[in-house]
N, C-alpha and C positions, 0 to 999 in steps of 0.2 A: 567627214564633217567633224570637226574637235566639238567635242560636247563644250554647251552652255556660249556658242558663238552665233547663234543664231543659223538658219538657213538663206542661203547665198554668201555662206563667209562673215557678216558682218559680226562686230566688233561689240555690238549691244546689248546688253541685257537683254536676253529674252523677255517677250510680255505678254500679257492672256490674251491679245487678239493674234500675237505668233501660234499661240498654243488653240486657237481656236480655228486657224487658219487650216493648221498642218492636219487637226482632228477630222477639220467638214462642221464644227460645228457653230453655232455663235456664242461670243465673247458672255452671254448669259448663262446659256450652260454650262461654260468653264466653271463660271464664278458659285453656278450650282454643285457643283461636281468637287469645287475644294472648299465650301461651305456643309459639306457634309446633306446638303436639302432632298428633301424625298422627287420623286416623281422623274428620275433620271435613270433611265434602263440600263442594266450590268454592262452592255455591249457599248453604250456613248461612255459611261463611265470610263471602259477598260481604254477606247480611243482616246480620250482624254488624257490620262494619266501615262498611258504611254508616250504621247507627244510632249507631255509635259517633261519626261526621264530623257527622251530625245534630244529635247531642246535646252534641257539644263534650268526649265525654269521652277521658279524658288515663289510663291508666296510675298506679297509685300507687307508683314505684319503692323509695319509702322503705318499705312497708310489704311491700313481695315479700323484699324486703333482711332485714327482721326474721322472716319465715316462711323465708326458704329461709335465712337462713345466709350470704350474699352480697350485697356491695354495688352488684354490676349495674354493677361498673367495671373497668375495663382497664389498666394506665398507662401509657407509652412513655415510654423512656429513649430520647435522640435528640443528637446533636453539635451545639450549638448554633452555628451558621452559613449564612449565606444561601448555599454553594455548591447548584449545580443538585442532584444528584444526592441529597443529603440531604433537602433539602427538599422535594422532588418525591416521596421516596417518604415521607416524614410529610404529606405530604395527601394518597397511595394511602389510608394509614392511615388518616386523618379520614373516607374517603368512604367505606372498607367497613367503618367501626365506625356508622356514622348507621343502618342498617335493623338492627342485631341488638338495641337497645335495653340497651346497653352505654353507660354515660358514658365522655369521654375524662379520663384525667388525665398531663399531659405534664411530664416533667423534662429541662431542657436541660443537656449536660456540654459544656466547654472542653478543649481541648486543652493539657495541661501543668496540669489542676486537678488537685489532689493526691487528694482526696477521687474524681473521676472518676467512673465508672459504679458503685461501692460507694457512695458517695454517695446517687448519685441513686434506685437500687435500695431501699437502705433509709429515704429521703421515702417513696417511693412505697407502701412496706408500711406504713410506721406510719397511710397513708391508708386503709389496709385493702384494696385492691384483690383481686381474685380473679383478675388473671395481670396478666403483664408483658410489652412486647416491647420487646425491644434493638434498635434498628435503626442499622442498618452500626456498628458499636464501631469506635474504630482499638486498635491493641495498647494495652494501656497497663501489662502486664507489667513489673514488675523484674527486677532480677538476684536479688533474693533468693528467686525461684519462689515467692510465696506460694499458699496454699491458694487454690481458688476461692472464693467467698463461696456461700453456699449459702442458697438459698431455699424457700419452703414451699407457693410456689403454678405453678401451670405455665408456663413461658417460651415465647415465640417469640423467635429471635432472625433477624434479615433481614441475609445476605449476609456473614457471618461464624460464625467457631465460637463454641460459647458460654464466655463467662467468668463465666459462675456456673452452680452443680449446682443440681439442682432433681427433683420427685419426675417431673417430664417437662418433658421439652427439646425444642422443637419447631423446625425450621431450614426455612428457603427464601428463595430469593432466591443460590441457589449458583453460577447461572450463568456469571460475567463470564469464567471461563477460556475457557467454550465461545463467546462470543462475541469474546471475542480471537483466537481462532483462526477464526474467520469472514472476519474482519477482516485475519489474516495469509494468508488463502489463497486468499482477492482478491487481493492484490500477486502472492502467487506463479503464479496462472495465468494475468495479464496479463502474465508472462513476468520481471518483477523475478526476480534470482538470490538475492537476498536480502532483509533488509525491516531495515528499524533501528530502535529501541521507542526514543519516549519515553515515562516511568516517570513516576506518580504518586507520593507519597512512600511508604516504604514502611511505615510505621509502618499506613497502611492496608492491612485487608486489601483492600480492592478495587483497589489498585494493584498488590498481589502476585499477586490471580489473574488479571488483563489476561497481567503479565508474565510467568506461567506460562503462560500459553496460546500468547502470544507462540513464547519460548522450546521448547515442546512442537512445534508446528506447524514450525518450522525445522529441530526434530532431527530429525520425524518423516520432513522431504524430504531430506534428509544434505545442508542445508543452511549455511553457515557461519552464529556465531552473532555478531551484532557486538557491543563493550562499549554498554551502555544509557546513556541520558543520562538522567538524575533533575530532573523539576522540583515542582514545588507547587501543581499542578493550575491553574495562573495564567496568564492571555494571555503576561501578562511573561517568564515560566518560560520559556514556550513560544518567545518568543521571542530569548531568549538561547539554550536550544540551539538552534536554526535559526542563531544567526551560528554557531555550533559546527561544527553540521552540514553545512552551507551549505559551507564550507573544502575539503570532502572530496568530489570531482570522484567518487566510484564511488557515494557515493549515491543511487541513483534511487527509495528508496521509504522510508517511513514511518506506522510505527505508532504513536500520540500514545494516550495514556492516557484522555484527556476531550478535547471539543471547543473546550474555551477555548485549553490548549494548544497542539492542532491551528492554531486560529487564528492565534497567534501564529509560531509557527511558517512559516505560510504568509506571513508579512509580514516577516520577516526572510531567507527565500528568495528573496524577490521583489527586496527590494533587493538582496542580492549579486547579483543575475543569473542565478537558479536560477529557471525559469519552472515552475509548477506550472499541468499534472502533465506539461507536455510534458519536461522534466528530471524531476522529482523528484514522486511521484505521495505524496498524505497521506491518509491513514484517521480518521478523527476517532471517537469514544465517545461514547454519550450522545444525541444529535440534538438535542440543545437548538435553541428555535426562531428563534433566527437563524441554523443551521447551513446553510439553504437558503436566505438572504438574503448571505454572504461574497461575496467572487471570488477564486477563482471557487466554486461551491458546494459543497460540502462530503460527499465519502462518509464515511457516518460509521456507527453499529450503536446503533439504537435501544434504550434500558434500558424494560422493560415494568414498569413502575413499578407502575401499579394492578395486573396482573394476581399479580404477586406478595404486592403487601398485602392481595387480595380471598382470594385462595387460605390464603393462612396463619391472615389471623383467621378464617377459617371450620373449622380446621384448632383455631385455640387455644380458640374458643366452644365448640367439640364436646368439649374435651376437660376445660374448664371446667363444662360441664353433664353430662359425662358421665364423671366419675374413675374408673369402673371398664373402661368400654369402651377399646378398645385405639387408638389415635388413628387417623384418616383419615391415607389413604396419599397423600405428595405428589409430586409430579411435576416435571419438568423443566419452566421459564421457557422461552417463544417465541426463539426465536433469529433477528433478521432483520438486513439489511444493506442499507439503502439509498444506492443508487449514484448518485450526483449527477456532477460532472465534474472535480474534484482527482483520478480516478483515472483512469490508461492505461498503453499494455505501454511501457516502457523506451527510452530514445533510443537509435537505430540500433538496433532488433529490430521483430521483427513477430511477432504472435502469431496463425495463423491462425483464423479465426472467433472471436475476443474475445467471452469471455462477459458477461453484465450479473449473473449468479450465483454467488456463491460454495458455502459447505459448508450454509449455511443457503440458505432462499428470502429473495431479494430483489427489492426492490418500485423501479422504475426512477423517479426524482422528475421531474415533469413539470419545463420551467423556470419558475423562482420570476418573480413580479412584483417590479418594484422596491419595497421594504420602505415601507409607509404610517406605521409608528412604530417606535419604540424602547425600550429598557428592559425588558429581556430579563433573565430572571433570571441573576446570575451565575453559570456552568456548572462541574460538575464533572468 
């Protein structure tokens, strides 16, 4: 039998009373069965869906769309840039929007577009969608406080607060403060007396809450606080403060906002004569996958990319199928810290017993092989 011609030969779309036929079951349970609806036992399931692969049949989105009222689509507003950290979690997104039978529809904003995430927000409605997710916004507030813009179907927004009202606002993705402080409290219990931040810009919020945790974790040791160095999330950035840094003989530790930074950073060290981490120990963000191919390799605080975008759209589906029920409760992102060898306790001290752990669990990187390619996506 040629898959998707039906049984007997014919020439027809498969349809749910074929697939219901060939399972034993009725065209109700089919429609239970690819609605995802409880009370349908693994075993009618498993007939179902097999007779379904048999017969080649497909789903009629467009015609669920005109019964329930809903287009069966999603949209993401997203900052249109090849940085790691963006991009990485718009394909978290693509890969836990493919099993709920949700289309995707993507609008990209620029930085300094006037129009910005109102823009893109209102593409995305006139497309009809039935929710929206913001992911990571940077500010893009004036001075004149305008009102939010307000929406009529449920938001998620990922790693920031929301800049538009909506009859539900749904957030995650909160975590980078708590992982900055991971990351500062590794330096301070390899014995650094202080830690120096460089800053992603701040018009991000995910630069602000690095630098708040930073910041928090320092006051919390009655630690001094030093002024921050601002770069652009860029090897370059990074390595312009590093000649900054570098000048300043009490330095022995550093907290860099993303790994590209870090990077750069660590090569602007090296030339003054700052040997890293025996002088000056770096923390990098992010773990982008050259982070364990540098020299030397790179401690840095892995962003749990998927498990944030898996968690949330299942969080916005729920709340999309279910407008009266009260939303699914969310939780706190994985906090880890992998400790590679840009980090150790401070020239002339010693810390007895050196942990491999900081405030989160950290997982010890075995050493890297020499790197087989390149073309790494650009990191954030």
């Amino acid at each position: 039998m040629t898959r998707g011609s039906g049984r007997g030969g014919s020439s027809a779309a498969p349809r749910s009373v074929d697939v219901a036929r060939l399972a034993g079951v009725s065209q109700k349970t089919v429609s239970r069965v690819f609605n995802d609806e409880q009370y349908v036992s693994a075993e009618v399931r498993r007939r179902v869906l097999e007779a379904a692969e048999e017969l080649g049949y497909r789903r009629n989105n467009a015609a669920r769309a005109l019964a329930s009222g809903r287009t069966r689509s999603i949209g993401v507003v997203t900052l249109g840039t090849a940085l790691y950290g963006p991009a990485s979690l718009l394909m978290g997104v693509e890969r836990a929007l493919r099993d709920t039978g949700y289309a995707l529809r993507v609008v990209n904003t620029m930085e300094g577009d006037p129009a910005g995430i109102t823009g893109a927000v209102d593409s995305l409605l006139d497309q009809g969608v039935d929710g929206i997710v913001i992911s990571e916004p940077i500010d893009e507030r004036g001075a004149d406080g305008a009102d939010a813009l307000r929406v009529g179907v449920p938001v998620l927004v990922l790693g920031a607060p929301s800049p538009v009202a909506a009859p539900t606002v749904l957030t995650a993705g909160d975590g980078a403060d708590l992982m900055a402080r991971a990351a500062t409290e590794h330096l301070l219990e390899l014995g650094h007396l202080t830690v120096h931040h460089l800053a992603g810009p701040q018009r991000w919020y995910a630069a602000r809450d690095r630098l708040e945790g930073w910041r928090t974790t320092l006051a919390a040791h009655g630690r001094d606080v030093p002024p921050v160095v601002e770069g652009d999330w860029s090897a370059a950035s990074g390595y312009a403060a590093g000649r900054e840094l570098a000048a300043d003989t009490a330095v022995t530790a550093v907290f860099a906002a993303n790994d590209d930074m870090a990077i750069g950073l660590i090569r602007a060290l090296t030339e003054a004569g700052r040997r890293v981490p025996r002088d000056v120990s770096v923390v990098g963000f992010d773990d982008v996958p050259v982070a364990a191919y540098v020299t030397p390799p790179l401690t840095t605080v892995p962003q749990p990319f998927d498990a944030v975008a898996q968690e949330g759209l299942k969080r916005l589906v729920h709340t999309i199928e279910n407008p009266e029920a009260d939303p699914l409760p969310a939780s706190d992102p994985p906090v880890d810290l992998v400790v590679r060898s840009s980090t150790a306790p401070p020239p002339h001290r010693t810390t007895p017993g050196r942990g491999r752990r900081a405030t989160a669990p950290s997982r010890a990187a075995a050493p890297a092989p020499p790197p087989a390619n390149g073309g790494h996506p650009t990191p954030r």
